[in-house]
C-alpha positions as a printed Julia matrix, in Angstrom:
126×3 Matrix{Float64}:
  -0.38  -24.71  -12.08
  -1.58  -26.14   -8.33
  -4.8   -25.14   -6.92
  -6.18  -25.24   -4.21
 -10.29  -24.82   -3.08
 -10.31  -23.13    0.04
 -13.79  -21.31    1.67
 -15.33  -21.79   -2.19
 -12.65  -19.67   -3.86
  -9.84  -20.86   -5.81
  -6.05  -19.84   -4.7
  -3.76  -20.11   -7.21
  -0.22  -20.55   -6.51
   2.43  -17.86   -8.13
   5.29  -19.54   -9.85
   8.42  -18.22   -7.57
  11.34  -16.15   -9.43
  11.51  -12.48  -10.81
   8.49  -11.51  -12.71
   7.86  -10.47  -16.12
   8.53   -7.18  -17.02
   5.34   -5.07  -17.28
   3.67   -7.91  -15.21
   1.38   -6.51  -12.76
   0.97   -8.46   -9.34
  -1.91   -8.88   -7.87
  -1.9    -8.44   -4.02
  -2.99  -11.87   -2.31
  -3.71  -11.75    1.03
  -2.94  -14.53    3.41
  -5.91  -14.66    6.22
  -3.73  -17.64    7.91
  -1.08  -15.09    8.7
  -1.35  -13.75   12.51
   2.08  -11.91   12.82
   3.15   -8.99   11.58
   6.66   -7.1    11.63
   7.29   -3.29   11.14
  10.87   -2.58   10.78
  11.46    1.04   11.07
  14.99    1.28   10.57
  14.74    3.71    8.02
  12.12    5.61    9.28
  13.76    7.83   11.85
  10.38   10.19   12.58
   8.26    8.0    13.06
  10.5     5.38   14.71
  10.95    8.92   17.21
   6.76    9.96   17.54
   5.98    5.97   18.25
   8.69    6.14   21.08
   7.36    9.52   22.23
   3.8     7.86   22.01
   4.65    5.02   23.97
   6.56    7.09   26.91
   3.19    9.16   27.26
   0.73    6.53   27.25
   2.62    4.69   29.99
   3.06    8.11   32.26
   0.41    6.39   34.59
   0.0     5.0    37.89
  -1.74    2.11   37.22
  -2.58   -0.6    34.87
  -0.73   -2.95   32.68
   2.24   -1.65   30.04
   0.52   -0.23   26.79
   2.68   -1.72   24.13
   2.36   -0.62   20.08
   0.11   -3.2    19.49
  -2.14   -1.44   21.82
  -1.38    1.78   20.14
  -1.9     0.42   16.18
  -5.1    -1.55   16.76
  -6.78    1.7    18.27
  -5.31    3.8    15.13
  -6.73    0.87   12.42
  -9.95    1.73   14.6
 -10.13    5.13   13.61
  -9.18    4.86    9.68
 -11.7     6.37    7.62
 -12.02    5.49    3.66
 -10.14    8.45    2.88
  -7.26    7.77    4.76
  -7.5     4.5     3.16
  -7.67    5.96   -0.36
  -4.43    8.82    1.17
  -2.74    5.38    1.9
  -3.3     3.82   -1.76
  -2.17    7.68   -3.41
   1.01    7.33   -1.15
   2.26    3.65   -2.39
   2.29    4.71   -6.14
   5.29    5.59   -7.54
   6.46    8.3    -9.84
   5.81    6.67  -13.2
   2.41    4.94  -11.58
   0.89    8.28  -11.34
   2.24    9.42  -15.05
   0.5     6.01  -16.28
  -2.53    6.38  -14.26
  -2.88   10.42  -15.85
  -2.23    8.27  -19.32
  -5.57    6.34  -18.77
  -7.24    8.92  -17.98
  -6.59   10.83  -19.97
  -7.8     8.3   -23.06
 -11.06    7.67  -21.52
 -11.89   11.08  -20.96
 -11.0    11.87  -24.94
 -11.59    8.5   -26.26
  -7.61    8.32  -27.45
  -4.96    5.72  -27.38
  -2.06    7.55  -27.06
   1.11    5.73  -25.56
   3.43    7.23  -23.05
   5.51    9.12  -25.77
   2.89   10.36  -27.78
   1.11   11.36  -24.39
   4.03   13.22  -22.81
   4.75   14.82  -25.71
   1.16   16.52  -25.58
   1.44   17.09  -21.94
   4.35   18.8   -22.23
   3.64   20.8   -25.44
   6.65   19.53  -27.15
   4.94   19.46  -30.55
């Protein structure tokens, strides 16, 4: 395995290829990194309320263009921690938020029930 010290932290580099299954990835971000894309292709709303934002921002007689950069660095101004924590609710998936209720639920009653055994008590299948 290569690493690297950088800023007194140690990066480790990710072998490349699929990952295991069951393998959780940990996000690693890359503060070199100065661009960044968003393709909206599939996102027909929002692709619409960004174009409707940029038509009214430029209805003016004077000053430069306001471009979506202008637009997203004054929105990332104005997140707040629970827009942040909205954000994080909105990138799990389906069986994220089953697994998450799983944990939970084994703390709070000091279990280990898997999935099955869980799902089954959830859902009164007994």
């Amino acid at each position: 395995m290569n690493e690297e010290m950088k800023d007194s932290e140690v990066v480790v580099k990710k072998k490349r290829g699929r990952k295991a299954k069951g393998e959780k990835v940990l996000y690693e971000l890359n503060k070199d990194q100065s661009k960044f894309f968003v393709d909206l292709g599939k996102e027909k709303e929002e692709l619409e309320k960004i174009q409707e934002l940029l038509i009214e921002s430029n209805n003016k007689n004077h000053g430069r263009e306001v471009l979506f950069k202008d637009i997203a660095l004054y929105a990332i101004g104005k997140l707040s921690k629970k827009d942040i924590e909205k954000i994080q609710e909105n990138s799990l998936t389906e069986m994220e938020k089953v697994e998450r209720s799983l944990e939970e639920y084994n703390i709070k009653n000091g279990t280990k029930l898997n999935l099955g055994e869980y799902l089954l008590k959830k859902l009164n299948l007994n």
